[in-house]
One Martini backbone bead per residue (centre of mass of N, CA, C, O) as a GRO file, in nm:
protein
  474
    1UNK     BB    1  20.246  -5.156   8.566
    2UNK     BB    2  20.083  -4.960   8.371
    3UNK     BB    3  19.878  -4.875   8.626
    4UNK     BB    4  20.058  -4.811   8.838
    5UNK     BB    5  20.157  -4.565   8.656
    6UNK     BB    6  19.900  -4.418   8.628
    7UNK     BB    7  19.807  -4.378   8.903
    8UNK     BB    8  20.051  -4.222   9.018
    9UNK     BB    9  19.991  -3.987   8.827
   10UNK     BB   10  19.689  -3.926   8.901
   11UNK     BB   11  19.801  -3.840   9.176
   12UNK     BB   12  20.036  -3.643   9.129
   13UNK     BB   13  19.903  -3.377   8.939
   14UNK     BB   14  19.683  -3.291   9.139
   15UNK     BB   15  19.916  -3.163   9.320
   16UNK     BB   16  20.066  -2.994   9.142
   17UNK     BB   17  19.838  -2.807   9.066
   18UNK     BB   18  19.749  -2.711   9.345
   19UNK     BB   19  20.052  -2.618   9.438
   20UNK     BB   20  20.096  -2.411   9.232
   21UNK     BB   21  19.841  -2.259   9.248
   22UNK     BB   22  19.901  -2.154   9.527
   23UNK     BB   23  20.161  -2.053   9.556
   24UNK     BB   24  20.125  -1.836   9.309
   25UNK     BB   25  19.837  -1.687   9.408
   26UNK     BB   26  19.874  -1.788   9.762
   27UNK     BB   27  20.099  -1.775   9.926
   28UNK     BB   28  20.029  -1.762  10.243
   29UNK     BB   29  19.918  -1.994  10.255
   30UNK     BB   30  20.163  -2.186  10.228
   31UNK     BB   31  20.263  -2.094  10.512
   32UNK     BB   32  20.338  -2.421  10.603
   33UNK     BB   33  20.335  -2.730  10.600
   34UNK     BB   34  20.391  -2.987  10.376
   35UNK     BB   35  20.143  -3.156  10.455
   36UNK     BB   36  19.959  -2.900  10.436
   37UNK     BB   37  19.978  -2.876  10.133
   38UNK     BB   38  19.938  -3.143  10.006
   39UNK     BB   39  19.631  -3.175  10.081
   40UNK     BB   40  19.543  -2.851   9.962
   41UNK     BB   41  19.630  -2.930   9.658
   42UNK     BB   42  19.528  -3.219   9.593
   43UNK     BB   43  19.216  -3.146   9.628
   44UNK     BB   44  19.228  -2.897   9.419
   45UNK     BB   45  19.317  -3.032   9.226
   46UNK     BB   46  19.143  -3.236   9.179
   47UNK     BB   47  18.881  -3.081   9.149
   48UNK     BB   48  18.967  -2.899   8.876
   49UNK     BB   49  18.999  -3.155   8.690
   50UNK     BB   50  18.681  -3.276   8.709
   51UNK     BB   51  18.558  -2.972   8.630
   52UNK     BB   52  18.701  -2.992   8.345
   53UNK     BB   53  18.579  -3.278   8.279
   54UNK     BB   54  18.297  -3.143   8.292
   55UNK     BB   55  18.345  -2.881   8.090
   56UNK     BB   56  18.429  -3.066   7.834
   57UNK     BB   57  18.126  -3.253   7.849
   58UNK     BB   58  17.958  -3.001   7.762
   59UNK     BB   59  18.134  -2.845   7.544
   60UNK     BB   60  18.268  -3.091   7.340
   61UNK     BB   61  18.544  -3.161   7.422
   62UNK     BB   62  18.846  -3.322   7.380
   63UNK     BB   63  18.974  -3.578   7.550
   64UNK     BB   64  19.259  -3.617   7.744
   65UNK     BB   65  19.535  -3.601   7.892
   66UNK     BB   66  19.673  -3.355   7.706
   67UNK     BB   67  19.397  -3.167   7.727
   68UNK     BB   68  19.416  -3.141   8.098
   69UNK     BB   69  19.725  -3.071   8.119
   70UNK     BB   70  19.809  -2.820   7.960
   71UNK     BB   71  19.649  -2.588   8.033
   72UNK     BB   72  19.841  -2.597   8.337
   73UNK     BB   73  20.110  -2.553   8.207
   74UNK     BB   74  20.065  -2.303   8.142
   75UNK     BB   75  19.932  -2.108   8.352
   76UNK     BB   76  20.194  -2.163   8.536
   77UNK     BB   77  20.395  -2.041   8.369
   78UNK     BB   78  20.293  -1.782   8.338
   79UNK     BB   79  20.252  -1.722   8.685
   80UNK     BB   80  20.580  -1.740   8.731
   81UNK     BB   81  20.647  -1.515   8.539
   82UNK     BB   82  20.489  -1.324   8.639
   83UNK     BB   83  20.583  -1.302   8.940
   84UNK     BB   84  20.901  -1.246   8.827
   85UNK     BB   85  20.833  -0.970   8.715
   86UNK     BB   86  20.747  -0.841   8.961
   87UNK     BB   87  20.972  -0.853   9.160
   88UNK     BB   88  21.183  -0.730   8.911
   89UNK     BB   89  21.027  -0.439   8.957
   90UNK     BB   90  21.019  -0.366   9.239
   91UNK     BB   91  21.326  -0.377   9.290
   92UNK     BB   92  21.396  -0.155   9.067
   93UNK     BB   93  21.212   0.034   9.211
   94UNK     BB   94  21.375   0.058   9.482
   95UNK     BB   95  21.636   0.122   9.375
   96UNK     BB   96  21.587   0.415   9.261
   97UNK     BB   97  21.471   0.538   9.491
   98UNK     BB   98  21.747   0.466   9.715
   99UNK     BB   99  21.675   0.174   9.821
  100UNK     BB  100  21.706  -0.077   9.989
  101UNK     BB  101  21.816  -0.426   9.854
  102UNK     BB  102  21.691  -0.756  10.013
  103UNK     BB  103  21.805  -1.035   9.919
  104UNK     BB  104  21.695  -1.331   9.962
  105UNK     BB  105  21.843  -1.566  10.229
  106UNK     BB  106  21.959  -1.932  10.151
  107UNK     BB  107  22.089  -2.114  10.248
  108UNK     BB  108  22.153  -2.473  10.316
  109UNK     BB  109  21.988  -2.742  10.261
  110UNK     BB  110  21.893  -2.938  10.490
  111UNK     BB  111  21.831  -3.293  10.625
  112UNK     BB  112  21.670  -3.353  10.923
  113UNK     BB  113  21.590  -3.596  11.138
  114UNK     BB  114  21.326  -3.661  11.361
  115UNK     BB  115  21.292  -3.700  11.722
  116UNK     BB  116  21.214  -4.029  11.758
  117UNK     BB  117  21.037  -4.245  11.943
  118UNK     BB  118  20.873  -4.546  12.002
  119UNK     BB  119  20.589  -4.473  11.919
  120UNK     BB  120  20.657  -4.322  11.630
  121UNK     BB  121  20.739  -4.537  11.520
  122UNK     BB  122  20.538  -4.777  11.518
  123UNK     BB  123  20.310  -4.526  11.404
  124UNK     BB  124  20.475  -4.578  11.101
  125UNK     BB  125  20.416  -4.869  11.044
  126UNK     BB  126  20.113  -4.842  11.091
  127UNK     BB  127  20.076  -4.685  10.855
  128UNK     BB  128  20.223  -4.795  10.603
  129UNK     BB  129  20.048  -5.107  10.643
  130UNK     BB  130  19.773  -4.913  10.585
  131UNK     BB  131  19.867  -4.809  10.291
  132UNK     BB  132  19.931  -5.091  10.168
  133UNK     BB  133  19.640  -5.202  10.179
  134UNK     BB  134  19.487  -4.998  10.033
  135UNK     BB  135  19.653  -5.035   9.765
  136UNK     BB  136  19.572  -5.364   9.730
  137UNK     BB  137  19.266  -5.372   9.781
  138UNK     BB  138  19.178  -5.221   9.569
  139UNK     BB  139  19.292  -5.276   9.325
  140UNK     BB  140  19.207  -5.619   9.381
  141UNK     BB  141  18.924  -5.495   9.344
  142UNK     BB  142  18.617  -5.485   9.214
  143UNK     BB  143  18.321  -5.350   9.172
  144UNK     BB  144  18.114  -5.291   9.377
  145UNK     BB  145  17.794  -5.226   9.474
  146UNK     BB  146  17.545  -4.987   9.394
  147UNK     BB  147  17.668  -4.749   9.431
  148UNK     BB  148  17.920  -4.783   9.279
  149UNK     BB  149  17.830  -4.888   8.983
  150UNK     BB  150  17.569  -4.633   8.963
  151UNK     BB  151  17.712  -4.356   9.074
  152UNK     BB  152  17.997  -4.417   8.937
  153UNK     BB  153  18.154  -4.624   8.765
  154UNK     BB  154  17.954  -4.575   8.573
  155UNK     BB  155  17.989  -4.230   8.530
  156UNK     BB  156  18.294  -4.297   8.438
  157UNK     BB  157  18.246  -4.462   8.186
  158UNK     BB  158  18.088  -4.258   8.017
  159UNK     BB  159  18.274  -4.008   8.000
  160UNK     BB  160  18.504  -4.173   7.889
  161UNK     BB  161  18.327  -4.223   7.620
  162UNK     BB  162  18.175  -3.980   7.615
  163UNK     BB  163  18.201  -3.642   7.497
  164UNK     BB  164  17.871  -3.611   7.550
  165UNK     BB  165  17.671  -3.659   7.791
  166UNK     BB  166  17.351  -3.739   7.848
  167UNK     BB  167  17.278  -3.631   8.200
  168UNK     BB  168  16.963  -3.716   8.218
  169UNK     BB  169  17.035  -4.016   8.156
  170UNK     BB  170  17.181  -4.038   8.437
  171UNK     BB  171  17.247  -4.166   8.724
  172UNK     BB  172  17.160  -3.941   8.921
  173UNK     BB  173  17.244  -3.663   8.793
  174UNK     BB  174  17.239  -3.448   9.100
  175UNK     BB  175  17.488  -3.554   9.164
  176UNK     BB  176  17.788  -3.487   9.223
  177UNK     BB  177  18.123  -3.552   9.052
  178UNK     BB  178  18.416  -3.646   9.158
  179UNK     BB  179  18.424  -3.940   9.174
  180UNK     BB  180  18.367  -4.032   8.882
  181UNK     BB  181  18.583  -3.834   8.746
  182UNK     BB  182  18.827  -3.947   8.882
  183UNK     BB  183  18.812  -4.160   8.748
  184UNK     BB  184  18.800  -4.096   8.457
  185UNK     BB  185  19.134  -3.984   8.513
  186UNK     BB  186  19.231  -4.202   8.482
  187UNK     BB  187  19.179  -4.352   8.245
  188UNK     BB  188  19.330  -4.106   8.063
  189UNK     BB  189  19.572  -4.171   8.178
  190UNK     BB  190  19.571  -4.485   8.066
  191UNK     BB  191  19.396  -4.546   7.814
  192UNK     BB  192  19.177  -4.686   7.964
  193UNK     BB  193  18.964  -4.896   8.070
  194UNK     BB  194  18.949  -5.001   8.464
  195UNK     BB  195  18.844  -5.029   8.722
  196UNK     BB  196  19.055  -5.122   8.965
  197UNK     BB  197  19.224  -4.840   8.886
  198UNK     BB  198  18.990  -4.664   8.874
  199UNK     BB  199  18.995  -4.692   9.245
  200UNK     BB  200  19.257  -4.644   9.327
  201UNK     BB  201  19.196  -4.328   9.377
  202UNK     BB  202  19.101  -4.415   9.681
  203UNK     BB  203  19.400  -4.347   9.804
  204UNK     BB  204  19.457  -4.005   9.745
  205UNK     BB  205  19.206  -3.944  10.039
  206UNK     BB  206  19.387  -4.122  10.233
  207UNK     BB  207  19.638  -3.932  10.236
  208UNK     BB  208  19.573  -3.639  10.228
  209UNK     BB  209  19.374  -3.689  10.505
  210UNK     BB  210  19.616  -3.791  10.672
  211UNK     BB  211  19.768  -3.559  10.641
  212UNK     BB  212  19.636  -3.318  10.742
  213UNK     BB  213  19.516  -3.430  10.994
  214UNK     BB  214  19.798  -3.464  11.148
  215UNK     BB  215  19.911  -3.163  11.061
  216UNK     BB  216  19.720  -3.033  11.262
  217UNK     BB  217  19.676  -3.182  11.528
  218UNK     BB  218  19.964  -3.116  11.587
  219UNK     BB  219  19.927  -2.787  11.610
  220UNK     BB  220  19.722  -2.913  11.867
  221UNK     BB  221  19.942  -3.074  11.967
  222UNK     BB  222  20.123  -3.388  11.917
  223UNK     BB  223  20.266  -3.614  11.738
  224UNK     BB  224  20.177  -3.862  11.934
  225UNK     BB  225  19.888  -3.837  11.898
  226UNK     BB  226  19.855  -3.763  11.595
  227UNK     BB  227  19.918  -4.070  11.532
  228UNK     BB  228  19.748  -4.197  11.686
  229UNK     BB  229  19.505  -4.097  11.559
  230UNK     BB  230  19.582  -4.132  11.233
  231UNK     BB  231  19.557  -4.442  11.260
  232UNK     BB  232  19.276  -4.485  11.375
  233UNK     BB  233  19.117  -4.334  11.163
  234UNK     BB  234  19.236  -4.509  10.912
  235UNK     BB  235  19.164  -4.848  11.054
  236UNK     BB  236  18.865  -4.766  11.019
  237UNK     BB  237  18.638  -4.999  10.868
  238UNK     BB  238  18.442  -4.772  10.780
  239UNK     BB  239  18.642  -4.661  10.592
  240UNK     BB  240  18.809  -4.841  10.441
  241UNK     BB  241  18.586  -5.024  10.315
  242UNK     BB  242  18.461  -4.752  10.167
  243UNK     BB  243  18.735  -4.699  10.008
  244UNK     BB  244  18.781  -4.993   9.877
  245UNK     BB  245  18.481  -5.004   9.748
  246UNK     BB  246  18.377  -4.696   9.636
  247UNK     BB  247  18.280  -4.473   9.851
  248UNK     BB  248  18.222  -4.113   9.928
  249UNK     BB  249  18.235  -4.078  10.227
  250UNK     BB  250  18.534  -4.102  10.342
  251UNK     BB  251  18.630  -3.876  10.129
  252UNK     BB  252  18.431  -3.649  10.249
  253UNK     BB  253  18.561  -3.689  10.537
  254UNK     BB  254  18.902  -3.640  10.444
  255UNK     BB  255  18.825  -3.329  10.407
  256UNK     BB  256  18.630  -3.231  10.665
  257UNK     BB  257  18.798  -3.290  10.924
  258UNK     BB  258  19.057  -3.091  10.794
  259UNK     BB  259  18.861  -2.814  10.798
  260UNK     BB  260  18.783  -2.799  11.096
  261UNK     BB  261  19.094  -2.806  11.213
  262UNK     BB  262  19.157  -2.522  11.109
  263UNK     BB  263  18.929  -2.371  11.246
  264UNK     BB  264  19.055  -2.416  11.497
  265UNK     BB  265  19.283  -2.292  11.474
  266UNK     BB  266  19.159  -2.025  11.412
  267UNK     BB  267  19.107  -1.986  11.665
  268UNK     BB  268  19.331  -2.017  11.841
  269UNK     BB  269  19.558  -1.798  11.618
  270UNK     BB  270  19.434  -1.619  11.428
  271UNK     BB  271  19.469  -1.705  11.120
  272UNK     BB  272  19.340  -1.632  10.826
  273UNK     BB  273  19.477  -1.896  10.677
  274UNK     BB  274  19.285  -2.106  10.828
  275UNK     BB  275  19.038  -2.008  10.735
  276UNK     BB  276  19.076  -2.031  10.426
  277UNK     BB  277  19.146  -2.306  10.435
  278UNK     BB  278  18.900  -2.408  10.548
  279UNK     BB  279  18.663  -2.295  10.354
  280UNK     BB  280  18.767  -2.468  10.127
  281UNK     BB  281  18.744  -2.751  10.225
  282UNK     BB  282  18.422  -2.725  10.257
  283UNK     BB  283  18.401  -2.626   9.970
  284UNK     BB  284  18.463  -2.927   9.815
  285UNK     BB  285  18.233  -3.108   9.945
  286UNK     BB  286  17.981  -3.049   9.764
  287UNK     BB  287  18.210  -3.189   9.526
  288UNK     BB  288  18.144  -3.499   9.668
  289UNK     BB  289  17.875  -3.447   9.813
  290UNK     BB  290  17.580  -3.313   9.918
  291UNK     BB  291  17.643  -3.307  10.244
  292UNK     BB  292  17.842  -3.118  10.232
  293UNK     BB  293  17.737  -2.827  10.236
  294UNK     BB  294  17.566  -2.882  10.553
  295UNK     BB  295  17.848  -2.896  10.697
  296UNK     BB  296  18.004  -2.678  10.590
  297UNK     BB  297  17.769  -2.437  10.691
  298UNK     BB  298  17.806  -2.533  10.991
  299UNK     BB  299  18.054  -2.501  11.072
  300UNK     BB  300  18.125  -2.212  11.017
  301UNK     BB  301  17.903  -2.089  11.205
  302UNK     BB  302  18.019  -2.180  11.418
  303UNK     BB  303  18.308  -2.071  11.455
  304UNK     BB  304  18.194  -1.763  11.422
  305UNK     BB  305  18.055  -1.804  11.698
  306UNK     BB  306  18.281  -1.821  11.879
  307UNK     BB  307  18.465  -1.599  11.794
  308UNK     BB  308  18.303  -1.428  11.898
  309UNK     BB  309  18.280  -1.527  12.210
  310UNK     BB  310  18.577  -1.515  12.241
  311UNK     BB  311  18.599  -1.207  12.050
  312UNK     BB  312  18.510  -0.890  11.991
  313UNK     BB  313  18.724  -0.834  11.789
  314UNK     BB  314  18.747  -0.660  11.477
  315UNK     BB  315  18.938  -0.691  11.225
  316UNK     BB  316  19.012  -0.559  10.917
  317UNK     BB  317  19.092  -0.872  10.824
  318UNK     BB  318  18.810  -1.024  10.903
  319UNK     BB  319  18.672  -0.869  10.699
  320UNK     BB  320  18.782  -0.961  10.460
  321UNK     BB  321  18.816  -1.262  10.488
  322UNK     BB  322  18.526  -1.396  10.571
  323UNK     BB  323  18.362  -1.326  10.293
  324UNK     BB  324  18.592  -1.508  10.151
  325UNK     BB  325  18.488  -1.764  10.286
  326UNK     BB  326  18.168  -1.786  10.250
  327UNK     BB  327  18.258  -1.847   9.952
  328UNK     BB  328  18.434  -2.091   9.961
  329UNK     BB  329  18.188  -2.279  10.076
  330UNK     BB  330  17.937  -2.187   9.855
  331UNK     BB  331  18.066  -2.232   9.558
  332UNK     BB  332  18.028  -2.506   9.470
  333UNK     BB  333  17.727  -2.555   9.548
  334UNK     BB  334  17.592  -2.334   9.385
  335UNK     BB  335  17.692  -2.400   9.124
  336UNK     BB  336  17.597  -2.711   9.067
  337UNK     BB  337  17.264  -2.577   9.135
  338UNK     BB  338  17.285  -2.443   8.876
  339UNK     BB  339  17.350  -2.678   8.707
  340UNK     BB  340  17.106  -2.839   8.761
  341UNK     BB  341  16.903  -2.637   8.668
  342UNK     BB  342  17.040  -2.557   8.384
  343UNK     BB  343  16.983  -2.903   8.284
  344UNK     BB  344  16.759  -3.051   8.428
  345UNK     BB  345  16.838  -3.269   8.693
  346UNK     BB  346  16.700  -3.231   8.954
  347UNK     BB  347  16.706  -3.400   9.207
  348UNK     BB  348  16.909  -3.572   9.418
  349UNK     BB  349  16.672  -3.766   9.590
  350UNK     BB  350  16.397  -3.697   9.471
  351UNK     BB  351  16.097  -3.609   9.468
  352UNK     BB  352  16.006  -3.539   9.803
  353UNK     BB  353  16.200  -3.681  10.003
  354UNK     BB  354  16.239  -3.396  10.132
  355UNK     BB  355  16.064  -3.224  10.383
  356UNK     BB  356  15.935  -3.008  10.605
  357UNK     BB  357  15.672  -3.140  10.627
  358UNK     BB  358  15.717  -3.390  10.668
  359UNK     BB  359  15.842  -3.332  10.972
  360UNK     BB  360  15.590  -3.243  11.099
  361UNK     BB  361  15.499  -3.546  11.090
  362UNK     BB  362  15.736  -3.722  11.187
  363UNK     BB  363  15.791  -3.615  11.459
  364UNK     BB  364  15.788  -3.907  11.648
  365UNK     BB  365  15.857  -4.129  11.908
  366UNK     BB  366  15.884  -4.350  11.715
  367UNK     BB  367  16.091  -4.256  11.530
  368UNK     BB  368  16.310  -4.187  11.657
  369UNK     BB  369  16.344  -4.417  11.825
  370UNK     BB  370  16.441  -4.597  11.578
  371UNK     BB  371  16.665  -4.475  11.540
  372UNK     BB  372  16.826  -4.455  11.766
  373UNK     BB  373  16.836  -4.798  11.781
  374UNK     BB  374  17.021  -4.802  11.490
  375UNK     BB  375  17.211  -4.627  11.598
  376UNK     BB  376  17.335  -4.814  11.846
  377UNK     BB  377  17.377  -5.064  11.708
  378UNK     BB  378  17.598  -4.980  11.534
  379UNK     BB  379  17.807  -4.866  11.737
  380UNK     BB  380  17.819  -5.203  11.866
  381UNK     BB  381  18.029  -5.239  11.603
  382UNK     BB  382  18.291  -5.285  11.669
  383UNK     BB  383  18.475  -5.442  11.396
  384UNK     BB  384  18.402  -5.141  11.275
  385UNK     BB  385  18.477  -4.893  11.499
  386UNK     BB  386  18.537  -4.957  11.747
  387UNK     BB  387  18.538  -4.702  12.033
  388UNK     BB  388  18.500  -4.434  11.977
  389UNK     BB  389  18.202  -4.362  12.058
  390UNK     BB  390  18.290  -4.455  12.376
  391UNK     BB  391  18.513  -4.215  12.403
  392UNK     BB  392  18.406  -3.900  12.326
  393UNK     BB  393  18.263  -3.841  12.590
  394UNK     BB  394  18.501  -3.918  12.800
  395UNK     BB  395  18.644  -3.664  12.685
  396UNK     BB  396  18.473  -3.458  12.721
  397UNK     BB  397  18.373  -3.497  13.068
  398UNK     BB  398  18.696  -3.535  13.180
  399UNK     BB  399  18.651  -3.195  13.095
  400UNK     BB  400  18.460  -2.929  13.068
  401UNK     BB  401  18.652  -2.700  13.097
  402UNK     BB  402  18.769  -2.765  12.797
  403UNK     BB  403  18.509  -2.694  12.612
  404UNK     BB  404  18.554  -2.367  12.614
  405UNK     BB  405  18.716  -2.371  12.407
  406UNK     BB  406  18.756  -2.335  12.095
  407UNK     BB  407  18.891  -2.647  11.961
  408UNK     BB  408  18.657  -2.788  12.117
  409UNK     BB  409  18.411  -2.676  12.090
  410UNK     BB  410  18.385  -2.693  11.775
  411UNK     BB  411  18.376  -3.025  11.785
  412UNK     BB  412  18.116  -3.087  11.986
  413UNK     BB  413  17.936  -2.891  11.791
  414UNK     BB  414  17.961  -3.023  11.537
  415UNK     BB  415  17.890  -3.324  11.638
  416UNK     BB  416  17.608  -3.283  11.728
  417UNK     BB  417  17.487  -3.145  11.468
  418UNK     BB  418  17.537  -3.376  11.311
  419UNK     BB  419  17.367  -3.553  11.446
  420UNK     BB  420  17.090  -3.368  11.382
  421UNK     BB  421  17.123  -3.424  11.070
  422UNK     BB  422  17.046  -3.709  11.073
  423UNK     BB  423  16.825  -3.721  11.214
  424UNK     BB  424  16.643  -3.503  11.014
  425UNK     BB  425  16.662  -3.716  10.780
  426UNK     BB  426  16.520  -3.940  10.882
  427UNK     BB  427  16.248  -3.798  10.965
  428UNK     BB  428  16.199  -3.654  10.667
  429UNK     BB  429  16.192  -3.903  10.499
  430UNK     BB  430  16.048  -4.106  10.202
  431UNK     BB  431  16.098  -4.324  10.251
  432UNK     BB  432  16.170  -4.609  10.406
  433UNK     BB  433  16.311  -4.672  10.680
  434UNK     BB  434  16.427  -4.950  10.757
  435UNK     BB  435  16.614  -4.902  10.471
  436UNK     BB  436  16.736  -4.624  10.499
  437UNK     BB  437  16.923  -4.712  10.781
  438UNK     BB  438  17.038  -4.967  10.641
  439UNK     BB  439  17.171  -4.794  10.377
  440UNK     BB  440  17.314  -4.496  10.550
  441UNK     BB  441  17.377  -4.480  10.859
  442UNK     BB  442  17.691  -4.528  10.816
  443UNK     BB  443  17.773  -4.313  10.629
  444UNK     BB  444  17.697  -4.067  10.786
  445UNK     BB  445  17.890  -4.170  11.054
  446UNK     BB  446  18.155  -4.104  10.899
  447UNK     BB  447  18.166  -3.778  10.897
  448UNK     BB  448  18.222  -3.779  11.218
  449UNK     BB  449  18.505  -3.958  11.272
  450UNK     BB  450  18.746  -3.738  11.270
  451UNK     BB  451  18.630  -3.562  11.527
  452UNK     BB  452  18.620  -3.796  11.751
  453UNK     BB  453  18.943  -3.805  11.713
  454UNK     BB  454  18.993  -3.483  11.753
  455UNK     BB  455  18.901  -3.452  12.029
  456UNK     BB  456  19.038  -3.693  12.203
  457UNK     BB  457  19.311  -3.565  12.129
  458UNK     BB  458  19.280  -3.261  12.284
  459UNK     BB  459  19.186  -3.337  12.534
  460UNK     BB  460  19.388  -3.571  12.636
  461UNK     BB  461  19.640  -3.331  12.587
  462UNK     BB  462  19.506  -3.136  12.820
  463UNK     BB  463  19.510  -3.327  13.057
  464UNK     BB  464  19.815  -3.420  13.052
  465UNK     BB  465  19.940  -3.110  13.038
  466UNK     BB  466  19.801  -2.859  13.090
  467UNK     BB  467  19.721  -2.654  12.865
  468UNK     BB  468  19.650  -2.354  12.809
  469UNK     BB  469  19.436  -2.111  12.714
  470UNK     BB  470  19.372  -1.988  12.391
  471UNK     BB  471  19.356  -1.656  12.217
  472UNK     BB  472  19.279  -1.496  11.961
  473UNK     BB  473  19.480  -1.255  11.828
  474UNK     BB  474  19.300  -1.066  11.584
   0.00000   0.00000   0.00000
């Protein structure tokens, strides 16, 4: 009861820490769904939080639970405080000048329940059961696997007795840590180390990845559309398994594919704010895994080649934005490898691992051809992936013309991109190549599967419905 209670803490504070200060610092991000709220809070809390306690065995500052919340209730206490002085002298300020002052009516807040269908029904039962599922597996299963053990238990357990652990000799010390100190977070909520309670940490972006997720998509498509997409994404063995065993693919997969979703949206809509909330979300991937940083600045760059391509005007605004994205986007990767560098941890993955020369050398069709056989064996594990991957063809061909859009199209090549980034590694790698692919293969493959769920269902629902081509505003 007392883990239960503890692991719910630690849902609950970074959700409310990142939206708070989302709130409070840049209101008009917040102007969404409360689902895509809390989506872009929790995330941003999480990271928030791993950073804050990675800067305190920095600077060997004592952690404990009040020692990581205490300075956030200051911050957000302030920045209210802050926020209410500037409206109450502006009121002042408008009033003295005498101009009318009209102040915000708010209604009685009613609330109204959403009218479902029954297959909407249907499939909030079958969300409930797989949050059910995903909760008591997570927590009643001890950590096992070699990554899951050496690369985050092993130093989530360090952190948490360590009050400055020593960086260079952590296994693979120049790995991102959110992940490890995800759970270190746990820990400290609990006061005491427990594998299974802090492992628990990963229903977290099983939650929030699920939100966001619905709640763009639902944006771009319709409400049942949207839970049937969200239903199959958290469904799929690859995600749930990788997510239940304490591994990082599907964590970082469950913040990138609604990061991308959003960059759609902001091609359709043209909101600056959709921008922006991309841009955090894709930022924010580098500092749950390597592979972030190149995920999330290929995605990034295809949006605004779309964006060029699909209306050549260029507003103030996005001269603005674009900038203040493009930081967002690289801020976390940066800061990082600046940290790894001024650390002396190393390469990610070990010295001359990858390398542009490798490439050269080994691109050839037999070794292609092996990837792309591992490739193939893959794809057709049915009680791994469903079929997701020979319907999202399926769904991209059965109608071309609607490729041409701007959030089909960005789905289609972020999808092929992704899928020659693996290509690359697999190429480039130092490793030998048939344990590297029986190794990694399928979790690189994961981070590719939210973005093959939202192109068919935005494909299949313009077919179904015949909506037309939408061009940003701005």
């Amino acid at each position: 009861m007392i883990g239960f209670l503890a692991l719910a803490l630690a849902m609950a504070v970074p959700v409310g820490i990142g939206w708070g200060l989302l709130r409070l610092a840049a209101p008009p991000m917040m102007r969404r769904e409360p689902l895509e709220q809390i989506f872009l809070g929790g995330f941003l809390g999480l990271t928030l939080l791993t950073a804050q306690i990675f800067v305190y065995s920095l600077l060997d500052v004592p952690r404990s639970f009040w020692s990581l919340v205490v300075p956030w209730v200051i911050v957000l206490g302030a920045a209210g405080v802050a926020r209410l002085y500037v409206r109450q002298v502006g009121y002042a300020r408008r009033k003295r000048s005498g101009r009318k002052v009209r102040l915000p009516q708010r209604g009685p807040w009613r609330f109204s329940w959403p009218r479902l269908n029954a297959v909407d029904v249907v499939l909030l039962v079958v969300l409930a059961v797989e949050l059910f599922w995903i909760v008591t597996t997570t927590v009643n299963e001890l950590v096992w696997g070699w990554d899951t053990m050496v690369n985050w238990a092993r130093k989530a357990k360090i952190f948490y007795f360590e009050a400055q652990p020593d960086f260079r000799a952590l296994p693979l010390p120049a790995y991102p840590l959110c992940v490890p100190l995800a759970q270190t977070w746990v820990f400290h909520c609990l006061g005491a180390w427990n594998d299974a309670v802090g492992k628990g940490i990963f229903v977290l972006p099983f939650v929030l990845g699920g939100c966001g997720f619905y709640a763009v998509l639902k944006s771009l498509t319709h409400r049942t559309w949207a839970l049937a997409a969200t239903a199959a994404l958290l469904a799929t063995p690859r995600i749930f398994l990788n997510l239940t065993e304490g591994y990082a693919d599907a964590f970082l997969a469950l913040l990138y594919g609604p990061g991308v979703l959003l960059l759609c949206r902001w091609l359709v809509r043209g909101h600056w704010s959709d921008l922006l909330a991309g841009a955090l979300c894709l930022g924010m991937t580098a500092w749950v895994k390597a592979e972030g940083l190149p995920l999330a600045a290929t995605a990034f760059v295809i949006a605004l080649a779309i964006r060029l391509i699909v209306s050549r005007r260029w507003s103030r605004e996005l001269s603005v934005a674009v900038p203040i994205a493009l930081v967002l986007v690289l801020l976390a990767g940066i800061a990082w490898q600046l940290v790894v560098h001024e650390l002396k941890l190393g390469e990610v993955h070990g010295k001359g691992v990858y390398s542009f020369g490798n490439f050269s050398k080994q691109f050839t069709a037999e070794r292609v051809g092996m990837i792309a056989q591992h490739f193939w064996r893959e794809v057709r594990l049915f009680n791994f992936w469903g079929i997701v991957w020979f319907v999202w063809p399926v769904a991209a061909l059965v109608s071309v013309r609607r490729l041409v859009r701007p959030a089909s199209a960005l789905l289609v090549v972020a999808i092929l991109a992704d899928l020659l980034l693996i290509l690359v590694i697999f190429v480039t790698t130092g490793y030998d190549l048939e344990w590297h692919l029986g190794t990694a293969l399928e979790r690189l493959m994961i981070n590719v599967v939210p973005l093959l769920f939202a192109l068919t269902a935005v494909q299949a629902y313009g077919l179904f419905r015949g909506a037309p081509a939408t061009r940003p505003t701005d």
